[in-house]
C-alpha positions as CSV (number, residue, x, y, z in Angstrom):
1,X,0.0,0.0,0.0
2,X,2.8,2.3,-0.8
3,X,2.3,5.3,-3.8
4,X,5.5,7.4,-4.3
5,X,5.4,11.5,-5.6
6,X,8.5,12.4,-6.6
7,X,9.1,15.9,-7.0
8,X,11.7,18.1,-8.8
9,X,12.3,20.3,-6.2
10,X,12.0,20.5,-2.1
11,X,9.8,23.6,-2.5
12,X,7.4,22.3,-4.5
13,X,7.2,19.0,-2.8
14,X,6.2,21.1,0.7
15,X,3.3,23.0,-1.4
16,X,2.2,19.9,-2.5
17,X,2.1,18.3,0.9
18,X,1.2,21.3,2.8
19,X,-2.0,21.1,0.4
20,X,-2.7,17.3,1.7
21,X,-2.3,18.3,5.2
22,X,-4.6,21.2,5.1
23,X,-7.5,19.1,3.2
24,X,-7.2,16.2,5.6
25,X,-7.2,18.6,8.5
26,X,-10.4,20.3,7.4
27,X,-11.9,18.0,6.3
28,X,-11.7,15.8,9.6
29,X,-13.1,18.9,11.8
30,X,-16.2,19.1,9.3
31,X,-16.9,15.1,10.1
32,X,-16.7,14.9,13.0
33,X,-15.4,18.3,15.6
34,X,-11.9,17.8,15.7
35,X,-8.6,16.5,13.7
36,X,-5.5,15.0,14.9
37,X,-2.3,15.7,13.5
38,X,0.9,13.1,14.4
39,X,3.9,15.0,13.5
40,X,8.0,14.1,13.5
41,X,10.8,16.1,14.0
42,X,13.9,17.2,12.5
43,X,14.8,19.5,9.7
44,X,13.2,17.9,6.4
45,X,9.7,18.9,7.7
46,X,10.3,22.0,9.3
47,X,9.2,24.4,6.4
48,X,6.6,22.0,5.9
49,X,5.1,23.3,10.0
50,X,6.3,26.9,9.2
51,X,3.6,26.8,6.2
52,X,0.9,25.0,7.7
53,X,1.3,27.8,11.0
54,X,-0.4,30.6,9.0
55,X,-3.2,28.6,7.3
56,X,-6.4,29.6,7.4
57,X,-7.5,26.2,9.3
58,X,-9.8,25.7,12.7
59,X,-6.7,25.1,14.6
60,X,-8.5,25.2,18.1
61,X,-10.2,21.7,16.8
62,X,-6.9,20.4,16.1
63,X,-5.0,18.4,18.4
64,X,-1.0,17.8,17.5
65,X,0.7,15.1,18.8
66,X,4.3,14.1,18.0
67,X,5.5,10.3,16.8
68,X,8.5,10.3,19.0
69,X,10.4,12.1,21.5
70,X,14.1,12.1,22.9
71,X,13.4,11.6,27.0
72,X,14.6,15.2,27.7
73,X,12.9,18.1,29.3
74,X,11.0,21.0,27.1
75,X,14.0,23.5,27.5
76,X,15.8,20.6,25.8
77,X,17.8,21.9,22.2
78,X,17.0,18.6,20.9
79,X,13.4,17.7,22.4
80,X,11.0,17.2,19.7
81,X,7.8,18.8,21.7
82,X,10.1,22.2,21.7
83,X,10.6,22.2,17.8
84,X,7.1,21.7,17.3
85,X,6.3,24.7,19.4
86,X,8.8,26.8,17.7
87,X,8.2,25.8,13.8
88,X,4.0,25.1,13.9
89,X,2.6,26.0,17.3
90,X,3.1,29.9,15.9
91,X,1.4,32.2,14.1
92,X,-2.8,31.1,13.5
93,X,-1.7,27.1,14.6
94,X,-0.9,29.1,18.2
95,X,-4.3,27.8,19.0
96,X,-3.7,24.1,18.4
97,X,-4.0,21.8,21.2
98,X,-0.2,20.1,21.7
99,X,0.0,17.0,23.3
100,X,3.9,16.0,23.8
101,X,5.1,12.5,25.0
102,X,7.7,14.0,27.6
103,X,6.1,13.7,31.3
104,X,7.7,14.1,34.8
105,X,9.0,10.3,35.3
106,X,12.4,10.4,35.3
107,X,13.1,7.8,32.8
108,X,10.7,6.5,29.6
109,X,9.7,2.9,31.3
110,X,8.5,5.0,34.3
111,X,6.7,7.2,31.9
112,X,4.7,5.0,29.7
113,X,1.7,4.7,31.0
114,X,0.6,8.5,31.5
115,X,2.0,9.3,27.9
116,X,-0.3,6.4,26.9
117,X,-3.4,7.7,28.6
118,X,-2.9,11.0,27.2
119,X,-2.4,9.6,23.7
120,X,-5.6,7.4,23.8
121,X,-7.8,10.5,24.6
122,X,-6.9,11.8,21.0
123,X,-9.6,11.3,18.4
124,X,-8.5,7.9,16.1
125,X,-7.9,7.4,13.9
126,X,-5.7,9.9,13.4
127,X,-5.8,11.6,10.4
128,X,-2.7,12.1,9.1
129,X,0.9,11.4,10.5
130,X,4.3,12.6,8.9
131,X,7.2,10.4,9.4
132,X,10.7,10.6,8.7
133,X,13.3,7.9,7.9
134,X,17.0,7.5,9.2
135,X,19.8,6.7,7.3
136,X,19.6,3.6,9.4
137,X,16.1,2.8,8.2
138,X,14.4,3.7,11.7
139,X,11.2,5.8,12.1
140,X,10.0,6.9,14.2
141,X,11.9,6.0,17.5
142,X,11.8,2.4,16.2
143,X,15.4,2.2,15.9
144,X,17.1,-0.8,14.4
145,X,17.7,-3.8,17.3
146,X,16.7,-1.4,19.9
147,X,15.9,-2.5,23.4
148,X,12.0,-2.6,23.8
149,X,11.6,-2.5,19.7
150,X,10.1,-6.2,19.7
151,X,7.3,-5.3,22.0
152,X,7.0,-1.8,19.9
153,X,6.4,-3.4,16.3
154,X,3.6,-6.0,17.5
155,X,0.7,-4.7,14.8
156,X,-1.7,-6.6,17.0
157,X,-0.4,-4.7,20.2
158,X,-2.9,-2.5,22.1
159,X,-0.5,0.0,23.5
160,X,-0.1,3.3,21.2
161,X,3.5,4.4,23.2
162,X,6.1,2.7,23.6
163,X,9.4,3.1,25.4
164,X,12.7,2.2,23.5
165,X,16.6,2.5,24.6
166,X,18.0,2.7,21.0
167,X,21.7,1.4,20.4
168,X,23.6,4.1,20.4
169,X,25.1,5.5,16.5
170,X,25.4,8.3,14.8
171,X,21.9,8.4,13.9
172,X,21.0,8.6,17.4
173,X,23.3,11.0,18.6
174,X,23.7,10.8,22.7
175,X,20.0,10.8,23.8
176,X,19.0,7.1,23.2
177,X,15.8,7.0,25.6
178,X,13.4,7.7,23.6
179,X,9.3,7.3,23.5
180,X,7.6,6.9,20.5
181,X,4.4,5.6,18.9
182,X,4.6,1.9,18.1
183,X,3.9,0.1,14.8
184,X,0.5,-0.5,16.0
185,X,0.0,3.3,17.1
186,X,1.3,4.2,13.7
187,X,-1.5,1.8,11.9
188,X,-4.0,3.9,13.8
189,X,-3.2,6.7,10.8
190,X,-5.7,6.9,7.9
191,X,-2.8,8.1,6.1
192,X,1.0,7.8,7.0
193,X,3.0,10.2,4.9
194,X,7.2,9.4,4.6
195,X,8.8,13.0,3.9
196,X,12.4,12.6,2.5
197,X,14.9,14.6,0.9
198,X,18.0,13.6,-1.3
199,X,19.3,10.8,-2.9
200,X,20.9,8.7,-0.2
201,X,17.7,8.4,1.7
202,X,15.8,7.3,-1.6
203,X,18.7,4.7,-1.7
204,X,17.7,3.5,1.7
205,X,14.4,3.4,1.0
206,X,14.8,1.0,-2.0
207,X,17.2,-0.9,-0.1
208,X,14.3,-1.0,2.8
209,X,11.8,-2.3,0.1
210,X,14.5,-4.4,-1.3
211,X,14.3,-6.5,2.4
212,X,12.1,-8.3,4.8
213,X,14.0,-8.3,8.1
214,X,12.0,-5.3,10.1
215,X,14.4,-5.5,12.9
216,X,17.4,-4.5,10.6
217,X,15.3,-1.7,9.5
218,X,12.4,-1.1,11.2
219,X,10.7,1.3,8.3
220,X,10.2,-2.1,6.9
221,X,7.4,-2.4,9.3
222,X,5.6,-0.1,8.0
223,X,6.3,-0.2,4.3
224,X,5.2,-3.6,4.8
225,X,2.2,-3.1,6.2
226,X,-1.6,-3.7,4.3
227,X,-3.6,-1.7,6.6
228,X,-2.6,1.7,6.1
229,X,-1.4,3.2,3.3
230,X,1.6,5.2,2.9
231,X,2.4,8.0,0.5
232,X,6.3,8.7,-0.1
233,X,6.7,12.3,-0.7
234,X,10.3,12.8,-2.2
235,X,12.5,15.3,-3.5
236,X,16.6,16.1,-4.3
């Protein structure tokens, strides 16, 4: 259930998605009162939330939630919840509703559970979720061979959130605790979008398709999948 659009340039690709977003947003409010809207962080999408934060859109009915967080506190330079704030809680979108993953438990194990009640108060299925991929074909925070990733890519799993200690890389960086939605969380998406730039990550992504083993690269997982499907939005 994957459909690629390929674009000739980064600009136009964000126009083009910014157009989905918008449509899926509104769209959801009109049915049925409010929208949810699963974001990622990190630099591909980032002009992708500065357009959507002065759309003309009924922001107060829409609730944002992010895929994954780094287990660090908001005043964090690399927390996720921060960024989001920062590059599409601005502007008209200041009236959003943002629900982070980061809570007062000192580690991501302890925190589970209250990031998971919080997450299963938001309207499902969520209607649209923008993912990212790693040169080490993770998304999310479903890093390759990480502890607690087993548990985390169960489709038939109950829990949205998930808690997962990633092996430590250059991809990772130094924060490896991490929450983040699980495969099963992620298959609660009407649509999940993959948003990436240049031609080594189109590499890894054939090489992802080119595979089975979802523990090697857990973007297998969802590329995978039949339940949801998945749109590739690409550009140099």
């Amino acid at each position: 259930m994957v459909s690629e659009r390929l674009f000739e340039s980064r600009a136009e690709m964000i126009s083009a998605l910014q157009a989905e977003c918008e449509t899926a947003l509104r769209d959801a409010v009109e049915d049925r009162g409010e929208a949810t809207f699963m974001v990622s962080g990190g630099s591909t999408p980032e002009p992708l939330y500065k357009a959507l934060s002065d759309a003309d859109l009924p922001w107060e009915s829409i609730y944002v939630a992010l895929v994954d967080e780094r287990w660090v506190d908001f005043d964090h330079d690399k927390s996720n919840e921060a960024f989001t704030v920062k590059h599409l809680i601005q502007n008209k979108a200041a009236a959003a509703n943002l629900v982070g993953m980061k809570n007062s438990a000192e580690t991501a194990a302890e925190g589970v559970d209250d990031c998971e009640n919080a997450y299963q108060q938001l309207a499902q299925p969520f209607d649209i979720t923008i993912l990212g991929m790693g040169s080490d074909g993770h998304t999310a925070s479903l890093f390759p061979h990480a502890q607690g990733l087993d548990e985390a890519l169960n489709p038939e799993s109950e829990q949205l959130c998930a808690a997962i200690i990633a092996k430590q890389s250059e991809v990772t960086g130094a924060i490896t605790e991490r929450m983040t939605l699980t495969l099963a969380g992620l298959l609660r998406s009407k649509s999940l979008i993959l948003l990436i730039t240049g031609d080594e990550k189109l590499a890894v992504l054939r090489a992802a398709q080119a595979g089975t083993d979802i523990k090697e690269m857990p973007i297998r997982a969802v590329l995978q999948q039949q339940t949801v499907p998945v749109v590739v939005y690409w550009a140099p």
